[in-house]
N, C-alpha and C positions, 0 to 999 in steps of 0.2 A: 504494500500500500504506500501512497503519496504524504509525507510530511510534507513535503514544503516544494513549492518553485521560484523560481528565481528568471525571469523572460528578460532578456536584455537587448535593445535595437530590434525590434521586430516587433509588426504588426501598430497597435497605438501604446504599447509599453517600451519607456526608455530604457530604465531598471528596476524592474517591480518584483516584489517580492510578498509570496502570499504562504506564511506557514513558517517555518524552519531550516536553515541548514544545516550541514554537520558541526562546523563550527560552536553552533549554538547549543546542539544538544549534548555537547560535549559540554559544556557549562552548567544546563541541564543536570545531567550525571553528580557533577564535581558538586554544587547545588545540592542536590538530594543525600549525596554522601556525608555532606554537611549538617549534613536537619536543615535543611535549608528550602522554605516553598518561594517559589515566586509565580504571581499570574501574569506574568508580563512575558512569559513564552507559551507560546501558540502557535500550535500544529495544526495541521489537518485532520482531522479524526477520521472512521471508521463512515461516517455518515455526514456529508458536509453540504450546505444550501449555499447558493453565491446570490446576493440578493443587492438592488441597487437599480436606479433608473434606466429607463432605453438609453442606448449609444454609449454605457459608462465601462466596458470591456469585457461584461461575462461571457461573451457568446465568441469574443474573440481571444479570450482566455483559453478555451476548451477549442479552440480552433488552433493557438499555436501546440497544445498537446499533440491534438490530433496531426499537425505539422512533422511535429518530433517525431512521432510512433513512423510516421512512411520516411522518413532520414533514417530510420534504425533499420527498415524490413524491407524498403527499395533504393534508398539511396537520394542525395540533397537533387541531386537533376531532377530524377522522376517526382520527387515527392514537390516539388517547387512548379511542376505543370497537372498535377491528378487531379479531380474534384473540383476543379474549376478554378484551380488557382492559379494566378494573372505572374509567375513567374518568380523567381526570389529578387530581383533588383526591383519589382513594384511591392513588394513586400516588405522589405528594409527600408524604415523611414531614411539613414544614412548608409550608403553602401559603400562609403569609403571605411567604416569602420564594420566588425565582424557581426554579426547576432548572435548571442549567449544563448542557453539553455542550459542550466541548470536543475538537477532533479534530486530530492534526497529520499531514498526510499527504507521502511521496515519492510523484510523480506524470510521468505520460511526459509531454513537455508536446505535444498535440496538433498544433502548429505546427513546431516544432524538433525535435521528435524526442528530447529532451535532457531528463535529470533535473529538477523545480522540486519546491519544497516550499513546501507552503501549511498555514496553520491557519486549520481555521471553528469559530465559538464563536456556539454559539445561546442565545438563555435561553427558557422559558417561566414565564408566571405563570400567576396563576389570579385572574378578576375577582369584584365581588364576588357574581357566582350561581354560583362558582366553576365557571365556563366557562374553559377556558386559549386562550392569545392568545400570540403572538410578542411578547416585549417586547425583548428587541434584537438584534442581529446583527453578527457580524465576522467578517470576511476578513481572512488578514496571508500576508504573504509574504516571503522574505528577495529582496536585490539585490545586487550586488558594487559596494561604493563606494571604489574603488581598489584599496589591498590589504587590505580589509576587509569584511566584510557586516553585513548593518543591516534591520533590519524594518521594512516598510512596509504601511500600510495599504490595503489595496485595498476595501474593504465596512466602513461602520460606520452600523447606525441602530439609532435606537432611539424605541421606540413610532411607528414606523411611517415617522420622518425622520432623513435622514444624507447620505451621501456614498458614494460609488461610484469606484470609477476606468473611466471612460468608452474604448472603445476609440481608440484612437491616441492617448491623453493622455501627458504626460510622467511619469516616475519621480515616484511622490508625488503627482500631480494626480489633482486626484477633483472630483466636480459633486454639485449635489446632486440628488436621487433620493425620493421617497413613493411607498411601497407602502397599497395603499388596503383591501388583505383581512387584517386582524389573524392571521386564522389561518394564512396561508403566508409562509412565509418570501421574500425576494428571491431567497436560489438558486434557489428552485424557478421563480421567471420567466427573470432571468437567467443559468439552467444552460440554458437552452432558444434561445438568443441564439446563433448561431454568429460572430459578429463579439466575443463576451466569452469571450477563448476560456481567460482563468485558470476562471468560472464552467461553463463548458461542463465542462472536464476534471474539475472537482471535482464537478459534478451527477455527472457519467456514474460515477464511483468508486464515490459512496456507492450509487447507483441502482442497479450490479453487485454490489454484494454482496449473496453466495447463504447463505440459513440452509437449511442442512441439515437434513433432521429423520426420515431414513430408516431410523432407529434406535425412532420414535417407535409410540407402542402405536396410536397413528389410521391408520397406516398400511396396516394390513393390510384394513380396511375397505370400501377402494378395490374392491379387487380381487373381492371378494364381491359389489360391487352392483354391478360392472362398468362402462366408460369411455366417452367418447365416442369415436366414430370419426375418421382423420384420422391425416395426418402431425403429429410437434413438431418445433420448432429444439432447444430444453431439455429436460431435467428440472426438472418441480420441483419444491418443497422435499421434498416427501416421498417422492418418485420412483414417484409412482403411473402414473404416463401412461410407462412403460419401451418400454410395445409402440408406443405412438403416436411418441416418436423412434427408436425402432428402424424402424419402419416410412416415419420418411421419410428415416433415415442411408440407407435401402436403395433407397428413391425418387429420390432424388438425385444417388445413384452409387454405384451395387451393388458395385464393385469396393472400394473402402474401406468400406464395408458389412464385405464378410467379413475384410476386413486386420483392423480395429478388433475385431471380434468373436474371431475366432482368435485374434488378440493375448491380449485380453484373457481369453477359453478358458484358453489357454497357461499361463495366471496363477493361475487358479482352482483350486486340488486336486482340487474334486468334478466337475469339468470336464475335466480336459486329455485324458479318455479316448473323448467325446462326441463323436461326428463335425458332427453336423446341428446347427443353436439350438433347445435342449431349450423345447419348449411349455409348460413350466409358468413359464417365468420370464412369460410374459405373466399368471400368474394369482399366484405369489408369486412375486418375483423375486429371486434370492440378493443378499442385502444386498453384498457384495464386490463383483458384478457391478456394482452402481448404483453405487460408489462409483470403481470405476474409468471406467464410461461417464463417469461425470461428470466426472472429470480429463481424458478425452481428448474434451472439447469444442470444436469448435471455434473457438468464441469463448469463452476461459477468461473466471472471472468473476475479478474485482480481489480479494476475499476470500471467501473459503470457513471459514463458521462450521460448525464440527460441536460437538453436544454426545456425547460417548461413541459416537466411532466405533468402538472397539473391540467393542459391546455386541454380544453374541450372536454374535461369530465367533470360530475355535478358534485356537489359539495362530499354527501357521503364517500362517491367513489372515492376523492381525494382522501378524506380520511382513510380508506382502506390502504390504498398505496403506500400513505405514512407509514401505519403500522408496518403493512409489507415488506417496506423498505427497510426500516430499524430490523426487521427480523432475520433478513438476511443477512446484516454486517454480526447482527451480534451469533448466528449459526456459519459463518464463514471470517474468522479470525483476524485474517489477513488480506480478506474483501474490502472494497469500499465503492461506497456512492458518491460521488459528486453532480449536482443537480443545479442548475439557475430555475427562479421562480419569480412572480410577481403575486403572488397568492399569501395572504397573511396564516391560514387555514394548512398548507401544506409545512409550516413550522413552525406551529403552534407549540409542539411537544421535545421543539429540539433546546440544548442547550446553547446559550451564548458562546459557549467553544466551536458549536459546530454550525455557525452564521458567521459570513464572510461580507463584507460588504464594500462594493464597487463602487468610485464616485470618481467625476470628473467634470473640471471645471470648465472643455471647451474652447480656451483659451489657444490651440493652437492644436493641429490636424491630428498628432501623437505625441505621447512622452508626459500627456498630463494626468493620468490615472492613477488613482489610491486606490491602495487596498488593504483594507483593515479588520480585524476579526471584534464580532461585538461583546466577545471576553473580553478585550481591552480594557472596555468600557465601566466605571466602576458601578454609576448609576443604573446601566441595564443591568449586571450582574448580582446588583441588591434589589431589584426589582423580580428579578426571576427566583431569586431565594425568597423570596417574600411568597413567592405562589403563582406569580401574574406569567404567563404566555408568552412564547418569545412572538405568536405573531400578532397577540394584542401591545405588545411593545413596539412591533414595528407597525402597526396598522396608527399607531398614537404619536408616532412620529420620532421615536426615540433612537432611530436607526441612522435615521437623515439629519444631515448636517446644511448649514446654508451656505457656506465658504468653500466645502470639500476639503477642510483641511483635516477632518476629524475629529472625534470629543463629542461631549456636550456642553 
C-alpha cells in the first residue's frame, strides 16, 4: 500500500507532496521508540477520500499514478502517448527540468511474509526532440541497525548507470548495473527477476493497481456494441466485460458463483427482491453491482483508485459502498482505496486521517496546488472526537479554506 507521494514538475503539481516519505517515517520510528506521539505525520491509510473543489488536482493526482504504473509496465514513450495523453513535453509544465515521482510504499515482503517499506523515485526528462527518456532511478529501503533504523540504498542510476543491490549481497552492497533502453526503467526488468525479490514485490504493487472508471461516461458504450465472448479473471477498469467474469466466476465453481452473487443481491436495494441474475446487468450493469464484484475479487488488487464512486447512486447505495469499502481494507491488510468525492455522505464515517484535501488558488496554469490531510487540523480532529461526522464537518465548511493556504 501507498504512504505517501511526492509528484514533482508534472501535470498542475510543482512539488506536492501528499502522505509520507521515508525520510519521515524514519523519524516516525525514532519518535515512537521515544514515547514519543506526534499528529503532525500523516500517511495515507488503508482507506483514503481526496476531497476538494473542481479543477483543485484530485483527478489529476490519480492521473499522474496512473502515468507512473504505464513508465513501470510499458515504458516513459509508450506511457507519454496511451489513453489519450497529448505527449510528455505537453505534460511537463517545464521541460527543461526533469518530472519527479516519488512513491513510498508498506509492502508484504514476498519471502517472509513480514511488513518492508520501500521508496522508488523515478525522474523523467525530455531530450532535445523532446522525446522523454528515464534519466534516473532509486530504490531505498529502511534496515534495523541495532536499536535503530537507517536507509539504505538498494537501486541508484542515473542516465542509464549505477548500482543495484544484487541478490545474496550484504546490507548496503550493490554492483554495478547498465540499462541499455532509455525508455524503461530497471524495475520494469528487474521487477521481473524472481531471485530480486525487494524488485519483484514493488513491480507487482505498482502493476496491481486498478483505476476505476465505472462511473465514466465511455462506459456505457460497451454494452451497445457488445463484447467479446469468453470467460474473465477481472474486471476492468470500466467494468464492461461484467458478463464475461461472471461467466467464468460460474465456470469455475458455480457454487460460489451464487454465494458471491446473492451476497452481493442481499446488498443491493433494487435487488434483494430478485430471485434469478436479472439479464440486463449483462447489457447495463448497476454501477453498485460492479463495485462490489470488484471488492470480492479474488485476487484483491494492492490499490483501488476511484474517481466519484458515489456518482449516480442514491443515498443508501452510497452508504452500502462505504461500508463495503472499509470492509475490504480492513479483510485485505495490505489493500487500499483511494477514492475522490464530492459527496458529504460517502465520508461521513471516515476519520480525519483518512481525508485529504485538494485546494488551489488558480493563480497561475500549474505549481499552485495544496495538499493537506484534515488530521492536521486540530479543530476538525476535536470535532470528530466529540462524535460529529467527518462529512457533517465538511458539509459545514470546516474543510474549506478561503486563501488555500490551509488551517482554520
Amino acid at each position: 500500500m501507498i504512504l505517501g507521494v511526492e509528484i514533482e514538475n508534472f501535470d498542475v503539481f510543482d512539488k506536492d507532496l501528499a502522505g509520507i516519505l521515508i525520510e519521515e517515517s524514519i523519524e516516525i520510528a525514532r519518535e515512537k521508540a521515544a514515547g514519543k506521539t506526534s499528529s503532525n505525520h500523516n500517511r495515507f491509510r488503508n482507506l483514503d477520500a481526496l476531497v476538494g473543489r473542481n479543477n483543485t488536482g484530485k483527478t489529476s493526482f490519480m492521473g499522474c499514478l496512473s502515468f507512473l504504473q504505464d513508465v513501470i509496465t510499458e515504458g516513459c514513450a509508450v506511457a507519454s502517448i496511451t489513453k489519450g495523453r497529448p505527449g510528455f513535453a505537453n505534460m511537463s509544465p517545464d521541460i527543461t527540468k526533469p518530472s519527479v515521482f516519488r512513491v513510498f510504499f508498506k509492502l508484504k515482503d514476498g519471502v517472509t511474509g513480514k511488513p518492508k517499506y520501500v521508496q522508488y523515485e523515478v525522474g523523467i526528462a525530455s531530450n532535445m526532440f523532446k522525446s522523454p527518456y528515464i534519466c534516473f532511478e532509486k530504490a531505498l529501503t529502511t534496515v534495523v541497525d541495532g536499536d535503530d533504523l537507517k536507509i539504505i540504498t538498494i537501486l541508484d542510476i542515473k542516465e542509464g548507470q549505477g548500482t543495484i543491490a544484487f541478490p545474496g549481497a550484504q546490507i548496503g552492497e550493490t554492483g554495478e548495473v547498465v540499462v541499455d533502453d532509455e525508455h524503461l526503467p530497471a524495475l520494469s526488468l528487474y521487477g521481473k527477476l524472481t531471485r530480486y525479490s525487494n524488485f519483484v514485490d514493488l513491480f507487482r504493487e505498482i502493476r496491481n493497481w486498478f483505476f476505476c472508471s465505472f462511473s465514466s461516461a465511455e462506459q456505457s458504450s460497451y454494452f451497445n456494441e457488445g463484447g467479446a465472448p469468453g470467460g474473465h479473471k477481472h474486471l476492468n477498469s470500466m467494468g464492461s466485460n461484467v458478463g464475461n467474469v461472471l461467466e467464468y466466476m460460474k465456470m469455475r465453481d458455480a457454487e460460489e458463483y451464487e454465494r458471491i452473487v446473492s451476497e452481493i443481491k442481499a446488498k443491493i436495494p433494487s435487488m434483494k427482491h430478485k430471485k434469478n441474475q436479472p439479464e440486463v446487468l449483462r447489457e447495463s450493469p448497476d454501477k453498485l453491482f460492479l463495485y462490489l464484484l470488484l471488492l470480492r475479487d479474488g485476487q484483491p488488487r494492492s490499490t483501488i483508485f476511484i474517481e466519484t464512486p458515489d456518482k449516480d447512486l442514491y443515498h443508501d447505495m452510497v452508504d452500502i459502498l462505504s461500508d463495503e469499502m472499509r470492509a475490504y481494507t480492513l479483510n485485505n491488510a495490505y489493500c487500499q482505496i483511494i477514492f475522490s468525492t464530492h459527496n458529504p455522505y460517502i465520508i461521513e464515517t471516515l476519520s480525519p486521517k483518512e481525508v485529504w484535501i485538494f485546494e488551489r488558488s488558480f493563480e497561475q496554469e500549474s505549481g499552485d496546488v495544496k495538499i493537506r490531510c484534515a488530521g492536521d487540523d486540530p479543530l476538525v480532529c476535536e470535532m470528530f472526537k466529540q462524535g460529529v461526522g467527518m462529512g457533517a464537518i465538511w458539509y459545514a465548511g470546516h474543510l474549506d479554506t478561503d486563501n488555500g493556504e490551509g488551517g482554520n
